[in-house]
Residue, then its C-alpha position, 0 to 999 in steps of 0.5 A: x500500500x503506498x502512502x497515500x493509499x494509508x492516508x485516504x485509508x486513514x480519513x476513511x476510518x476517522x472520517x466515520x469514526x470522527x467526522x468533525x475531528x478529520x474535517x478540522x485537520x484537513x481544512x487546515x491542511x487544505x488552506x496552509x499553502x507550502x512555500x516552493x522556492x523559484x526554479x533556476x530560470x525564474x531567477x533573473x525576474x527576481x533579481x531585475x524587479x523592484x520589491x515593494x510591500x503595500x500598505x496591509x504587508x503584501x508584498x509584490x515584485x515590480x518591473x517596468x513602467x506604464x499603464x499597470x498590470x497586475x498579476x495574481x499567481x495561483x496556490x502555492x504559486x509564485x510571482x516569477x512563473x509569469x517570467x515569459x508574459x512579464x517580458x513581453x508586458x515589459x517590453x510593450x510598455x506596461x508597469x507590471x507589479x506581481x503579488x505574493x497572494x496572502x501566506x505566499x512568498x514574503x507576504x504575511x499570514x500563515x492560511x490563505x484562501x479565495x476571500x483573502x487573495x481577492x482582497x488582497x487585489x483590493x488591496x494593491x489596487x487600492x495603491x496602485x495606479x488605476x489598473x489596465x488589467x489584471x491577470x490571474x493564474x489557477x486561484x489567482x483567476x478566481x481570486x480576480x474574477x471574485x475581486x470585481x464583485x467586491x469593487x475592483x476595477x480595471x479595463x480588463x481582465x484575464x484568467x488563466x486555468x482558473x475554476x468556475x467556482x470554489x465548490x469544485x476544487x472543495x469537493x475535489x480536495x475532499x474526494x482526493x484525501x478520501x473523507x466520507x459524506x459526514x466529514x465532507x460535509x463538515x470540511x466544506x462549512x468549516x471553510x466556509x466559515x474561515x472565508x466567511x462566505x458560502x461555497x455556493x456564492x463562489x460561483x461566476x454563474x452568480x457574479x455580474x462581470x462587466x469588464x472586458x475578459x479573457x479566458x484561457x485554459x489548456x485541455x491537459x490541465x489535470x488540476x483544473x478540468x478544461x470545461x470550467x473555462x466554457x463555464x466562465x465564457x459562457x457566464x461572462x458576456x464580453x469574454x473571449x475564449x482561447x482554448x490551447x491543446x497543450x500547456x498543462x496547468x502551469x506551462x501554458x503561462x509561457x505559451x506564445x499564443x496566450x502572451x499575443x492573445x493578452x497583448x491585443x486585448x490589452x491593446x484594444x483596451x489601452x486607456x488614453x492619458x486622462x484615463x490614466x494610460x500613456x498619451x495617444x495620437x491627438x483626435x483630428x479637429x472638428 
């Protein structure tokens, strides 16, 4: 039997025997997210950003100048796995500022979950100047998505590998580790009570998205299913779809056609000087 065999053994047995007891455990262990370090070629992004802490003590790396981006990696992700899309933001003349979400990188906190990644947006947008985009990765995506129903703004949006909703990810976690119905049950409220929001409301068929969007999603993603991206699409009105065949959940981040896709929009989107962006040829007069 290998080791994770013994674990869902394990949960199966406590799950029934103590439901509550097995719920506690796992939704800490389900919002304490572990600290990766960077791998080799994420190390010159480190080294050619700027480190900045915001107001509440997020911190967040920053490169360039100009209309700003923001990014929000994933769980147990980091700043730098956006290396590819921050080069090519760079050097079309965005300011891109990264964050490390709540209890990630050199942020503060030891859990973390949607709700606090969200407002950590808030957050940074809050001090920021006003946002051409904002671009979330995995629960970075869903975090964002949720942020505009809290009061974000921005000129457009972009998720990448992101989930519909938080219930799914819940259940899937709970199914993974082997908890029967009762510790299910008792492990989904006990989340929902540290967010302090219900599952059922972390759901973008209940949000209203009025920003212009981009979804991005890679059909081999094994940790987030390809489908949740038409669930997003189809929610969101003025969203466009780019659908790769390959990437994974991670390796699309790097993939040419999702950094053109992100460019022409945020292209179609640029804000004039009095909006906030860099100036534009002057109107002809009338």
């Amino acid at each position: 039997m290998n080791s994770l065999s013994l674990v869902r053994g394990v949960n199966a047995t406590l799950g029934r025997l103590a439901p509550q007891v097995i719920a506690r455990r796992m939704r800490r262990q389900f919002m304490t997210p572990r600290n990766f370090p960077p791998k080799d070629w994420e190390a010159p992004w480190l080294g050619s950003a700027e480190r900045i802490t915001l107001r509440f003590g997020i911190s967040a790396l920053r490169w360039g100048s100009g209309p700003t981006v923001l990014l929000m990696h994933g769980w147990e992700g980091r700043p730098t796995q956006f290396a590819r899309l921050i080069e090519a933001l760079v050097g079309a003349g965005y300011g891109v500022v990264a964050l490390d979400g709540p209890a990630h990188g050199r942020s503060p906190g030891q859990e973390a979950n949607v709700v606090l990644f969200a407002r950590a947006l808030l957050e940074a947008a809050a001090e920021l100047p006003s946002l051409q985009a904002v671009i979330g990765h995995s629960m970075g995506g869903a975090s964002a998505l949720l942020a505009t129903q809290m009061g974000l703004h921005a000129r457009a949006l972009v998720t990448i590998s992101a989930p519909s909703r938080i219930l799914g990810p819940l259940c899937s976690f709970a199914n993974f580790m082997g908890l029967p119905a009762r510790a299910r049950a008792h492990f989904i409220r006990l989340v929902e009570r540290r967010a302090g929001i219900p599952a059922a409301h972390l759901d973008v068929q209940r949000y209203d998205l009025a920003v212009p969007g981009l979804v991005v999603h890679a059909a081999d993603d094994v940790v987030v299913p390809a489908s949740e991206a038409k669930v997003i699409h189809e929610a969101w009105f003025d969203s466009q779809l780019l659908h790769l065949e390959t990437g994974g959940h991670q390796r699309l981040l790097a993939d040419p056609r999702l950094i053109e896709a992100v460019l022409s929009m945020l292209s179609d989107v640029r804000a004039p000087a009095c909006l906030g962006g860099e100036p534009e040829a002057s109107p002809a007069p009338v």
